[in-house]
C-alpha positions, 0 to 999 in steps of 0.5 A, spaced: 337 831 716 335 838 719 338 844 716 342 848 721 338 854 724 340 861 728 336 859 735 338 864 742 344 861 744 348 861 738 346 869 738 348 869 746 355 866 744 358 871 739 363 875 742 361 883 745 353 882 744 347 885 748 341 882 746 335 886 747 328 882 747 330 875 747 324 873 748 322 874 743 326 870 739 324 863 737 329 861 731 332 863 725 332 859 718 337 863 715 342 870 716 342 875 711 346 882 710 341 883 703 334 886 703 333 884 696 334 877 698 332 876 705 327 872 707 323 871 713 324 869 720 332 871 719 337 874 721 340 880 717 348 884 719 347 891 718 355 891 715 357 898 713 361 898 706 364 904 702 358 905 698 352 903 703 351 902 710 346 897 712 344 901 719 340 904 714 336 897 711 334 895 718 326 897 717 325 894 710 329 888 713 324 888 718 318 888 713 320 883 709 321 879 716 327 878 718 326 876 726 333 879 728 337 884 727 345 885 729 347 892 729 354 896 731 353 897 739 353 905 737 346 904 732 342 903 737 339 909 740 336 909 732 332 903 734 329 904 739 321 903 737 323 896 734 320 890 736 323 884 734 330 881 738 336 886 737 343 884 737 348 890 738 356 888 738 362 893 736 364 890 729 358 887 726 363 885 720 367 880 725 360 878 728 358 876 721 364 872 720 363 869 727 356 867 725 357 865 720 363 859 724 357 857 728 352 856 722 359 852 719 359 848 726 352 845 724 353 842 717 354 835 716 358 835 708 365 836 708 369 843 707 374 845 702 378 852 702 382 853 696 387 859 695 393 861 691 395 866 686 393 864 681 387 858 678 384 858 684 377 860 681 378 854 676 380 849 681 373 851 684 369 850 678 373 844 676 372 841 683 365 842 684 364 839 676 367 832 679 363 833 685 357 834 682 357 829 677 354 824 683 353 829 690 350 835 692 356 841 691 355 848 694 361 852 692 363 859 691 359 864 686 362 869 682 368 873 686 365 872 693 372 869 696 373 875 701 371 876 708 363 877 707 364 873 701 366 866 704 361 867 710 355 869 704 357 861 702 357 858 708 350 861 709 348 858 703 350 851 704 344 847 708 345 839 710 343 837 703 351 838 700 355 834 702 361 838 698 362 846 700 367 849 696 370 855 698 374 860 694 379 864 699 382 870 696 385 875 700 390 882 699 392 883 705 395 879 711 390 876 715 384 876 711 386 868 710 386 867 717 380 871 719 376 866 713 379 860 714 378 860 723 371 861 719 370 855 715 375 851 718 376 846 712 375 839 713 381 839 706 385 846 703 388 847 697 394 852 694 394 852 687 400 855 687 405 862 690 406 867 686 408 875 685 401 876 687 398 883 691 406 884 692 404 891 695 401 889 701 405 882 700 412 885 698 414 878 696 413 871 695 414 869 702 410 874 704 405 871 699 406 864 702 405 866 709 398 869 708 397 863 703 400 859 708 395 861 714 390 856 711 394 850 712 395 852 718 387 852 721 385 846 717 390 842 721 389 845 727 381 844 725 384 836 723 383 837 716 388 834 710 392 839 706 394 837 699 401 840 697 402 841 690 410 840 689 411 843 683 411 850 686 418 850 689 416 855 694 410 851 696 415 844 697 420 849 701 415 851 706 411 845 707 416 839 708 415 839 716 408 839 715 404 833 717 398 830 715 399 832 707 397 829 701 402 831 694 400 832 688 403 835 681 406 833 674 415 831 677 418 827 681 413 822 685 408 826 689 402 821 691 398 824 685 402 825 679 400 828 672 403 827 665 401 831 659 400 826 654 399 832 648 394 838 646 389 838 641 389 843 635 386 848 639 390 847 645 385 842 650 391 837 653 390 831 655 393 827 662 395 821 665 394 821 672 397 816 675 394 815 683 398 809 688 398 803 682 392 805 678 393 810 671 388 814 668 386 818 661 382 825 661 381 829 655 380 836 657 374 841 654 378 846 656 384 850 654 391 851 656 396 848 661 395 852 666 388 849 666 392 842 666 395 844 673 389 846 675 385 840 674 390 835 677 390 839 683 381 838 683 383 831 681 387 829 688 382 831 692 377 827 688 381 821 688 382 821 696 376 823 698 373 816 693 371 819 687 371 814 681 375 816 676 370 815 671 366 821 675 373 825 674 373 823 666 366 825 665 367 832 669 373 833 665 369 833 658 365 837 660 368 843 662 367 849 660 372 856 661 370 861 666 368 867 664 373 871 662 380 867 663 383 864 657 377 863 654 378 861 646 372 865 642 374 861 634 372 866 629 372 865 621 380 867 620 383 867 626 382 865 633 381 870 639 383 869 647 379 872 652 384 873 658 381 879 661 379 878 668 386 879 672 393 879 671 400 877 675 406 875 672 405 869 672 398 869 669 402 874 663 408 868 663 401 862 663 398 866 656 404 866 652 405 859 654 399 858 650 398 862 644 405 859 643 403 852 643 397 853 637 399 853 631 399 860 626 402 865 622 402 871 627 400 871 635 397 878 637 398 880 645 393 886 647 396 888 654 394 893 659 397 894 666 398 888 672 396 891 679 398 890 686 405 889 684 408 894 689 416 897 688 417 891 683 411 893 678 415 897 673 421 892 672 416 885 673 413 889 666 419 890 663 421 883 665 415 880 661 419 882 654 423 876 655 417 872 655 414 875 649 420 874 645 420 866 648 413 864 646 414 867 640 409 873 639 409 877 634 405 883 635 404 887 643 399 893 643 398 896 650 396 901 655 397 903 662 402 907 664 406 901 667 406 897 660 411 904 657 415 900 660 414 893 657 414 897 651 420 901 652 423 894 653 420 891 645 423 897 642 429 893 643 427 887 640 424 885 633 417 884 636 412 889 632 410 895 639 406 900 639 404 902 646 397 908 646 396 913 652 388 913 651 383 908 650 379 910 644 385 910 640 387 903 642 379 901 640 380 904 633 386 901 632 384 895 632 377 896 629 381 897 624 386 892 623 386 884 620 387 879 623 387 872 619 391 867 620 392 870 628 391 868 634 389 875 639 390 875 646 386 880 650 389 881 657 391 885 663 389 886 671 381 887 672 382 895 674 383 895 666 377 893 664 381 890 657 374 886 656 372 893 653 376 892 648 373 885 646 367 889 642 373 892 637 374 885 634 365 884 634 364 883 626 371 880 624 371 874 621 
């Protein structure tokens, strides 16, 4: 089975080219935006970002063999003694993504895209487990789920996958779209709908259109959408859409889930119950929110023909990504690490956990939700109710929108104290006990609250 390659007519085929020395072009075995990974005989899309311009790589690209270049149109008179093929369009950004479309056209393995608030990450790395259990998987790599992430993926993907997993994130509108005609999903997922990015998205349905926008494409493209019907919104918005499989925990979706227990430590284990078959997984995660997740990689599983014995070993073998509700267990007290990113409901999902294990005293680290636009200041203060609900004993904070929730505590029996400098929340919690506690760590990754985690190094 041959890998795909960039030849002369896919480069003539990208909208706004010029091609300057085709003829010197055979082939292309790869496309790179990188000089410290590029390889030889490919293409390298000079892109300008905030820090770096690429225009300025183009030579060392050349040296370390690429064959072609793809410039912005106003570049070239900066190139004029290079010998190899030159590509000049007016985005070299929109040319990447447009690359990228033709190099996805070539691949044989089936396209997943997954977006949604929150779980996205996890529902990747959960998927790809159980694919990976008898398939050759490419998937989504740290945070790279954006316009030059998802293309950077698909350029990694060859015809040895048979699965390509892809993370789609997105913060303004039109991103999912832009991605989506990208990849042109053989199946798409939402985890769910949520108050995420609200200043650019300014509320749920604007959150549910953006997120939607993939839906749409990988229908367009004849692909399967999966529906969690859970998500109210979600089911709201999806009912006239064709071609769906249903997943979630209520009513009768094709794909139904029922939380048998937690263990000590919060592991859940599920029944999931697909046409007339029932089976049992046992989580080597933590929390419900992780359930939820699971069962959404659980329903592609099953309709694309995993056997449910590669979804029971996957699941056992699950480990937390890093830096979202992971349980670090010390001697006398257990610590979560929450600290990639927040939102309302990632906030509300944590509670929820630290309330389902068994202790003396639960301890919330917090710093401020992003992106939450006019609403910021009252979805913290809403979050008191949800601290008071789950039963948490003790909020420590930062961040100028945490006052708020502080504020709020003030009025309630939770023990608060909110600090206006970092060095003084790490030295306060230096030197507090913690036995018989649980401790969650948490905010918006801008935060940077995993710089606190080095207060409780040495505890025991």
């Amino acid at each position: 089975m041959s890998n795909p390659k960039i030849n002369i007519e896919d480069l003539f085929n990208l909208p706004s080219a010029v091609i300057y020395n085709p003829d010197r072009f055979n082939h292309s075995t790869s496309v790179s935006t990188d000089t410290r990974t590029i390889k030889k005989n490919s293409v390298y899309v000079a892109l300008k970002g905030k820090k770096f311009d690429g225009h300025t790589f183009v030579n060392q690209a050349i040296e370390k063999g690429a064959n072609a270049i793809i410039i912005n149109k106003n570049k070239l008179k900066d190139f004029d003694k290079v010998e190899v093929t030159i590509i000049t369009v007016k985005d070299t950004k929109k040319s990447y993504g447009d690359l990228a479309r033709i190099w996805r056209s070539k691949l044989t393995g089936k396209i997943i895209g997954i977006t949604g608030s929150n779980g996205k990450t996890s529902t990747k790395e959960m998927l790809a487990k159980i694919f990976e259990q008898n398939y050759s998987v490419c998937k989504t790599l740290a945070n790279n789920n954006n316009q030059i992430g998802v293309p950077l993926t698909i350029f990694s993907a060859n015809n040895n996958h048979d699965f390509i997993v892809l993370e789609m994130g997105t913060n303004h509108f039109g991103e999912i779209e832009f991605i989506a005609k990208i990849a042109k999903p053989d199946i798409a997922l939402i985890t769910n709908i949520g108050d995420s990015h609200l200043e650019y998205f300014k509320n749920q349905d604007g959150v549910a259109k953006e997120k939607l926008a993939l839906f749409h494409e990988t229908i367009n493209a004849g692909g399967k959408v999966f529906v969690n019907t859970d998500d109210q919104s979600l089911k709201r918005k999806t009912k006239s859409l064709k071609n769906k499989i249903t997943f979630g925990f209520n009513g009768s979706p094709d794909v139904k889930g029922k939380i048998l227990g937690l263990t000590e430590d919060g592991r859940p284990k599920i029944q999931i119950t697909f046409k007339s078959n029932k089976f049992e997984v046992a989580l080597g995660v933590c929390g419900l929110p992780n359930a939820k997740n699971f069962l959404a990689a659980t329903a592609i599983a099953l309709f694309t023909g995993i056997p449910k014995t590669d979804i029971k070993k996957a699941a056992s073998k699950l480990c937390a990504v890093d830096n979202r509700l992971n349980v670090i267990k010390k001697k006398n007290f257990i610590l979560i690490n929450d600290t990639y990113n927040a939102n309302p409901e990632s906030m509300k999902a944590a509670f929820e956990f630290m309330a389902s294990l068994k202790t003396e005293r639960r301890i919330a680290v917090l710093g401020n939700m992003f992106e939450l636009g006019e609403r910021a200041i009252e979805a913290h203060q809403s979050l008191a109710v949800h601290l008071k609900r789950n039963k948490i004993n003790e909020v420590y904070s930062i961040g100028n929108l945490m006052k708020h929730l502080d504020d709020e505590l003030k009025k309630t029996k939770i023990i608060s104290r909110h600090f206006r400098n970092r060095k003084s929340l790490e030295q306060f919690l230096t030197n507090r006990n913690y036995d018989n506690s649980i401790v969650l760590v948490k905010g918006s990754h801008g935060m940077k609250m995993e710089e606190f985690l080095q207060a409780f190094t040495g505890k025991n």
